[in-house]
C-alpha positions in Angstrom: -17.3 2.0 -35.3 -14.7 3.6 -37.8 -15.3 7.1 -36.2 -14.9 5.4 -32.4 -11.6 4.2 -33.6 -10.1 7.1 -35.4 -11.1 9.4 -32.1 -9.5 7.2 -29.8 -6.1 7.3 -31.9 -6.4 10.4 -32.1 -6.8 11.3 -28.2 -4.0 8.6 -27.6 -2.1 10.4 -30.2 -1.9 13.5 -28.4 -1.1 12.0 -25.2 1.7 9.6 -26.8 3.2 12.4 -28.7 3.7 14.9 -25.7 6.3 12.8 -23.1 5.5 15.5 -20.1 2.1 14.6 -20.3 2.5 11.2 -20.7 4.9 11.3 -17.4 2.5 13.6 -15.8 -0.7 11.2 -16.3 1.1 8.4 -15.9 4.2 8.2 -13.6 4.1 11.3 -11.4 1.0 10.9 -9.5 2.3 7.1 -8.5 6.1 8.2 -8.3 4.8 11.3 -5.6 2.9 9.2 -3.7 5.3 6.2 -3.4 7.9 8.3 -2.1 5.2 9.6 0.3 4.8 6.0 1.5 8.2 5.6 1.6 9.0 8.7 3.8 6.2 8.2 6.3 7.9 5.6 8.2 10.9 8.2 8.6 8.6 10.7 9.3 7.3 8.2 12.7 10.6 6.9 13.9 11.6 10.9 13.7 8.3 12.1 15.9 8.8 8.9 18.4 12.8 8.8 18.5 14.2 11.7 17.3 16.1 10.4 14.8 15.3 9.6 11.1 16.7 6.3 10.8 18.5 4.7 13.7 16.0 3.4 16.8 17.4 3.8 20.4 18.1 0.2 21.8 20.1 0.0 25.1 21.2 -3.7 25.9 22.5 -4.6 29.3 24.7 -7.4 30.6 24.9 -8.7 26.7 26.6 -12.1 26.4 29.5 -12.1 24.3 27.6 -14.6 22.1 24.7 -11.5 21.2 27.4 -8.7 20.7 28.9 -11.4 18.3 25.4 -11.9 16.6 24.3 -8.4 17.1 27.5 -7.4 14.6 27.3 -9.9 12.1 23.2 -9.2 11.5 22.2 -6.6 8.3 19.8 -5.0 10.6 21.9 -4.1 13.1 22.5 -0.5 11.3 19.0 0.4 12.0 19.6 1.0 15.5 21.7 3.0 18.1 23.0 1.0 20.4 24.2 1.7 24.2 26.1 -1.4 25.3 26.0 -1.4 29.4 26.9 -3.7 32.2 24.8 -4.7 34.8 26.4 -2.4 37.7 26.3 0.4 34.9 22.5 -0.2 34.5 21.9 -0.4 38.6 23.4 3.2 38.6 21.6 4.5 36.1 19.4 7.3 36.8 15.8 6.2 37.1 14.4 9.4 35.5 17.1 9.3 32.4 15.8 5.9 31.6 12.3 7.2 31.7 13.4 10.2 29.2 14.8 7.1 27.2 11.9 5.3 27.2 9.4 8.0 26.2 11.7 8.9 22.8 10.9 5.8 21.8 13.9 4.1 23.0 14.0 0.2 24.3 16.1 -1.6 27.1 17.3 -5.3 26.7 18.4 -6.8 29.5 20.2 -10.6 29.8 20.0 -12.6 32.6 20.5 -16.6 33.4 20.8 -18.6 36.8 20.9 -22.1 37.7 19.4 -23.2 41.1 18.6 -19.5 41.8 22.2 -18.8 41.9 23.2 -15.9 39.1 25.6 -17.6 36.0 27.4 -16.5 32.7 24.5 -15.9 30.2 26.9 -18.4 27.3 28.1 -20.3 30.2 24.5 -21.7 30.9 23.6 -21.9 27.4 26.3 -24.1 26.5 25.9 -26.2 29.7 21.9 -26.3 29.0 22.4 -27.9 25.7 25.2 -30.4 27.3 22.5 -31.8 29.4 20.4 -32.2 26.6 22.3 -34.2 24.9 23.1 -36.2 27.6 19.5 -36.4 28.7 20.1 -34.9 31.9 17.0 -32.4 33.6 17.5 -28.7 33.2 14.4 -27.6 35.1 16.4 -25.2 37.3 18.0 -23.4 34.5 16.8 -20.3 33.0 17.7 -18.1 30.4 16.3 -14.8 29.8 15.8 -11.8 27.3 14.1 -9.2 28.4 12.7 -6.2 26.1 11.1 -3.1 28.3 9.6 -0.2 26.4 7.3 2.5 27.5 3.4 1.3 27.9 2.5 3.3 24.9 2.0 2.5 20.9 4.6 3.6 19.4 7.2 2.0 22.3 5.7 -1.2 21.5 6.3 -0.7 17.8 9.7 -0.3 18.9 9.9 -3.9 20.9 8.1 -5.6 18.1 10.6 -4.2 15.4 13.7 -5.3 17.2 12.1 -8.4 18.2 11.8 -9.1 14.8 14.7 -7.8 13.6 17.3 -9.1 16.0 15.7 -11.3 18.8 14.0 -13.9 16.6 17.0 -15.1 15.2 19.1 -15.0 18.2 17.9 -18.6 19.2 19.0 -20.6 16.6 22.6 -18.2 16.7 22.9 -20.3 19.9 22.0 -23.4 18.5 24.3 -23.5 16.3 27.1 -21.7 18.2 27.0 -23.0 21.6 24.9 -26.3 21.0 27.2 -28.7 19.1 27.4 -31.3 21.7 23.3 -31.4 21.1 23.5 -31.3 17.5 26.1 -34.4 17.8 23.5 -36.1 19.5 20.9 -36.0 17.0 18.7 -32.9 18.5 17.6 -29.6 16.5 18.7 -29.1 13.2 21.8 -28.0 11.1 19.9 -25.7 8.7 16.6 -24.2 8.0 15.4 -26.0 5.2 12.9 -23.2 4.4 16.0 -21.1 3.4 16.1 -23.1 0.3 12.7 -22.6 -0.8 11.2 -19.9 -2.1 7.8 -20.7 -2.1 7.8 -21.2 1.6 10.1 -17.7 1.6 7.4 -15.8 -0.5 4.1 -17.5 1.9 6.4 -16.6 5.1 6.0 -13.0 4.6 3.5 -12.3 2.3 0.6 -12.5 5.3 2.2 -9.8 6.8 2.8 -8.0 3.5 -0.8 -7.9 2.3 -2.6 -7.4 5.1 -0.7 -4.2 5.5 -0.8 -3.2 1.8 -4.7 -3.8 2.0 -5.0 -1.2 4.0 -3.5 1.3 1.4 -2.8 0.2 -2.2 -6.8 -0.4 -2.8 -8.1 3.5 -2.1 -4.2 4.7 -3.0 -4.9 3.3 -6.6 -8.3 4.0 -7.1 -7.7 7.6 -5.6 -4.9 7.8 -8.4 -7.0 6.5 -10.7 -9.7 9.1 -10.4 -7.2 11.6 -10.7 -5.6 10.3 -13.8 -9.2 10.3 -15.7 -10.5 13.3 -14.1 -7.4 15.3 -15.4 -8.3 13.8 -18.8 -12.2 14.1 -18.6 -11.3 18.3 -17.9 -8.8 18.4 -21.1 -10.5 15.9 -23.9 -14.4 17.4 -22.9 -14.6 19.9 -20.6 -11.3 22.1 -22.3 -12.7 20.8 -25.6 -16.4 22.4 -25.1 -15.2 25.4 -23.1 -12.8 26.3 -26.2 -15.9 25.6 -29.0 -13.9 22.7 -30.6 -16.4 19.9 -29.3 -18.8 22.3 -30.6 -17.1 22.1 -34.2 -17.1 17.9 -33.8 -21.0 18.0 -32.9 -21.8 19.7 -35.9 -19.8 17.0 -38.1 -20.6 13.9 -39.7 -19.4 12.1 -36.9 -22.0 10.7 -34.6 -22.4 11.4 -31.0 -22.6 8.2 -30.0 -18.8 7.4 -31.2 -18.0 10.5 -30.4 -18.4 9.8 -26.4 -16.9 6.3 -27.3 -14.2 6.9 -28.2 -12.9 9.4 -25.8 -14.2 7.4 -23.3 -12.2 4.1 -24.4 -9.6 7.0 -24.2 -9.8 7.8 -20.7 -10.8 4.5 -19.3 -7.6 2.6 -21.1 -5.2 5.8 -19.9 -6.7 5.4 -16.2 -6.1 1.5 -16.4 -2.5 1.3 -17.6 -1.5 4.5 -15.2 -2.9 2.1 -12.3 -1.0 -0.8 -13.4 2.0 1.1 -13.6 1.1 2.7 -9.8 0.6 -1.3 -8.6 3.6 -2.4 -10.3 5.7 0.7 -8.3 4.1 -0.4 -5.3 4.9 -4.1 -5.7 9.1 -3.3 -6.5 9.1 -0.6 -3.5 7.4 -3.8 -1.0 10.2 -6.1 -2.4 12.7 -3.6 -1.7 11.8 -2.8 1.8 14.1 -5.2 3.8 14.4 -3.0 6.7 10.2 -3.5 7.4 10.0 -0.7 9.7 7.3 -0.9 12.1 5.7 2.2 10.8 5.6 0.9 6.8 2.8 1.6 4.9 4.2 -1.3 2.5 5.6 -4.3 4.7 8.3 -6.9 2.8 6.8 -9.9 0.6 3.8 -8.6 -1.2 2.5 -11.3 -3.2 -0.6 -12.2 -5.0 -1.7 -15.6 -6.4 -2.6 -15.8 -9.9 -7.0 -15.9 -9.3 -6.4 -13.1 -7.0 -4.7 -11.1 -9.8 -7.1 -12.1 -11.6 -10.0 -10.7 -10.2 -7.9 -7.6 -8.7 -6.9 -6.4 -12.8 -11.1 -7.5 -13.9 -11.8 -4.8 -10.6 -8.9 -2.3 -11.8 -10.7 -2.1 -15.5 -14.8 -1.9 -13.7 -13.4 1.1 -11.7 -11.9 2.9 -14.3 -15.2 2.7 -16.4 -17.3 3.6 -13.6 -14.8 6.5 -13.0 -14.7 7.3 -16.5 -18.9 7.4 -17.1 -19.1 9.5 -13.6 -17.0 12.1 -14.7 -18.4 12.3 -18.1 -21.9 12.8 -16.3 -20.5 15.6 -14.1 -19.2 17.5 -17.4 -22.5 16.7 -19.1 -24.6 17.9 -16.3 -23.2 20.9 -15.2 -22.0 23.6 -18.1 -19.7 26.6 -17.1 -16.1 25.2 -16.7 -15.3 26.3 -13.1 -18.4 24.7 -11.9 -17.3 21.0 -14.0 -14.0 21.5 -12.2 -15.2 21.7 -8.3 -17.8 19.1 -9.2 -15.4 16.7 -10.4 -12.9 17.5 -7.6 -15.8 16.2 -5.0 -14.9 13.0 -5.8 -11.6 13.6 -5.1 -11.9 14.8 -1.8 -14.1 12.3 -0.9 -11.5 9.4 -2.1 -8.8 10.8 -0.1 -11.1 10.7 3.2 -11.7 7.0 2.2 -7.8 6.3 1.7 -7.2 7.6 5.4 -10.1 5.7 6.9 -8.9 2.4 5.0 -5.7 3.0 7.1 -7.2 2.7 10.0 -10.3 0.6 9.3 -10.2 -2.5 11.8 -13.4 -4.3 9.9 -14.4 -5.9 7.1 -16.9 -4.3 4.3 -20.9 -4.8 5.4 -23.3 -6.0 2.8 -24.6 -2.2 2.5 -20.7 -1.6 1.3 -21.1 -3.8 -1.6 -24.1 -1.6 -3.3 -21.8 1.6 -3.1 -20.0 2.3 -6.8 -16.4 2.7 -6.3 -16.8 2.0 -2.8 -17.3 -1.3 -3.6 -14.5 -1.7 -5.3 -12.1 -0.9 -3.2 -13.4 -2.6 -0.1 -13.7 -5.8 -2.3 -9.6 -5.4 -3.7 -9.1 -4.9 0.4 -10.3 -8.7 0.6 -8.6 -9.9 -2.1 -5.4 -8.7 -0.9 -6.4 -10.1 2.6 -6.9 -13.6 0.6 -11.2 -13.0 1.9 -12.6 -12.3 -0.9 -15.3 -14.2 -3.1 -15.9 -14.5 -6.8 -19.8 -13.8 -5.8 -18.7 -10.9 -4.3 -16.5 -9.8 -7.5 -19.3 -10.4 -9.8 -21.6 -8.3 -7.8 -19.5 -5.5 -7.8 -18.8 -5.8 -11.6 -22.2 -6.0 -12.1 -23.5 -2.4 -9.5 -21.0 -0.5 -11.2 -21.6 -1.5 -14.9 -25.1 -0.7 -14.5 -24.5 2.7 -12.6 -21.9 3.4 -15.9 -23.9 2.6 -18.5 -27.1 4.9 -16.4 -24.7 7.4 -17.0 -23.4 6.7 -20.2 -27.1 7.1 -21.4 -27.5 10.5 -18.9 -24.4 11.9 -21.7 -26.1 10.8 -24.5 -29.8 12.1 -23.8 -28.1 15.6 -23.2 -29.1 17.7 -25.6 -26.3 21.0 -25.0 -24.1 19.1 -22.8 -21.4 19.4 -26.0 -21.9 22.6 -26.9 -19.8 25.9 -25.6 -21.6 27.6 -23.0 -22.0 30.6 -25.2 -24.0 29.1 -27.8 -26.2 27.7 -25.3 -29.1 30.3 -26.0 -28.4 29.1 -29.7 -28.6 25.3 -29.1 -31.8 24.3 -31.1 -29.9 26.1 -34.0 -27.2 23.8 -33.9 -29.3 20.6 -33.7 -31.4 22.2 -36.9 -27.8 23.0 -38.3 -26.8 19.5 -37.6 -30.0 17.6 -38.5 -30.2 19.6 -41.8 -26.2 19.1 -42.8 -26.6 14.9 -42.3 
């Protein structure tokens, strides 16, 4: 136990000590990959627009009341608006508004009539909420806006966004602008009362938030996670043996047994805090993404409750010893350095085809799934972010990877020349006499 400990200060020592490495284990892979996140929804509104930030709206025969809302809201800088009048519109050339249309670009249109006769768009609002309070019908009034947008996905991104962004809140504008006689009478409301509470705030848009985020920050963070310990796994052992220093620790006092321990407890505690700091990135760049583009990898309001924490951080630390153990067994089964180096970038590869087919996965894990090391663990942190998980299902997965860790934990320590430098290997029963003889 004394050895274990004074290996793993020591490894942690020489990480600590040396701040580029500590940046480059612990921020840089999550700092390059957030701003990859970050830049994809750019990258989209570029490919389907043409432009990198502002989205292609033309709105005709606005009201006064809208271009009066339209101004006042935040989100009105993400687009690029063309304001046009309805005779401007019927002129319009039918194959420039196609062009329009196929860059991504969206057409509002404003219309309102009364007993099919044509009326000012404020006019009939105002007069629509006058009947109202006076409990008169307004059957034969009608109000419309109207988004069109090219039949294709990334149009309809479009629609939604502004939707979202500027149509949804449009109706109570009029309430409160154009419907005092109503509100005088007792109807609708003065104020949202959900504005005043946070917790209704946080629920509001955290079901969008983490349904999105499940399908990334699960494989993201175990694909970083590898990466963090693999990088390790080739320094601490691999490097270690190649360069005959493991060779030199063999042959001490010092027991295989807390030899492996230790750097293991190494590795796996590395990995764990680099993936907290990774979520934690994640969580500030969610919270800081107001604009919500339809293209975000990382939607506004991700949030998790404190038993899905919980089990996500008991997950983070089974991953990051199942991780650790499989890449000790790679380096402990296969000798020559450039061979442990392509064996543990399989993994790797494999990882980063499972974070782009998590994207774009439309179901939930099968029971197969749940018997897959590593596998398993990320399609079970999907469900917890999704708010589907179950704490049979955690324990399960605890349980197949523990038992696949310490399989391989006991493959490292049955290996007879797995420590020793490839060029001794003809030499190994010489060491183990050397070693057997010196204890």
């Amino acid at each position: 136990m004394r050895h274990t400990i004074t290996i793993l200060k020591w490894e942690m020592s020489k990480i600590i000590n040396n701040w580029q490495k500590t940046l480059k284990v612990f921020l840089l892979p999550a700092l390059l990959l957030l701003a990859a996140i970050n830049l994809f929804p750019m990258l989209m509104n570029y490919l389907s627009t043409g432009s990198l930030q502002s989205r292609p709206v033309t709105i005709v025969n606005a009201p006064d009341s809208f271009v009066d809302y339209f101004e006042s809201n935040p989100k009105s800088s993400f687009y690029s608006v063309t304001w046009l009048s309805m005779d401007e519109a019927m002129a319009m050339d039918e194959e420039y508004r196609e062009e329009q249309m196929k860059k991504g670009g969206i057409f509002v249109f404003f219309a309102a009539s009364e007993r099919t006769e044509v009326v000012d768009f404020d006019e009939c609002v105002a007069d629509y909420y006058s009947r109202l309070a006076q409990g008169e019908s307004t059957r034969r009034m009608h109000m419309i806006l109207e988004i069109d947008y090219k039949g294709d996905y990334n149009s309809y991104l479009q629609a939604e966004q502004f939707k979202e962004d500027i149509a949804k809140g449009y109706s109570p504008y009029l309430l409160e602008h154009l419907g005092q006689p109503y509100l005088d009478s007792g109807g609708g409301e003065r104020w949202d009362t959900d504005l005043f509470n946070p917790f209704t705030f946080v629920t509001s848009n955290r079901s969008v938030a983490n349904l999105g985020a499940s399908r990334t920050i699960p494989s993201m963070m175990i694909l970083l996670m590898y990466y963090c310990i693999y990088s390790l796994t080739a320094e601490t052992l691999a490097s270690a043996r190649q360069s005959g220093f493991l060779t030199k620790v063999y042959l001490s006092p010092i027991s295989k047994e807390s030899l492996l321990i230790g750097k293991a407890l190494m590795v796996i505690f590395v990995g764990i805090i680099s993936a907290v700091v990774t979520f934690f990135l994640l969580f500030v760049s969610s919270w800081l993404n107001r604009s919500n583009s339809a293209y975000s990898l990382l939607p506004f309001g991700l949030f998790l409750t404190p038993s899905q924490l919980l089990a996500f951080f008991i997950l983070l630390v089974t991953a990051a010893i199942m991780i650790a153990m499989l890449c000790f067994g790679i380096t402990f089964m296969v000798r020559r350095m450039q061979d442990v180096i392509m064996n543990l970038q399989v993994p790797l590869v494999l990882l980063i085809f499972e974070f782009f087919g998590n994207m774009f996965r439309p179901s939930d894990a099968i029971l197969a799934e749940y018997f897959i090391p590593i596998h398993n663990v990320i399609m079970t942190i999907r469900e917890i972010f999704n708010g589907t998980y179950s704490w049979w299902t955690v324990l399960l997965v605890i349980f197949i990877n523990l038992i696949f860790a310490a399989e391989l934990f006991i493959v490292c320590l049955k290996s007879k020349d797995g420590m020793l430098h490839i060029a001794e290997e003809g030499g190994a029963n010489d060491f183990g006499k050397s070693r057997k003889q010196k204890i």
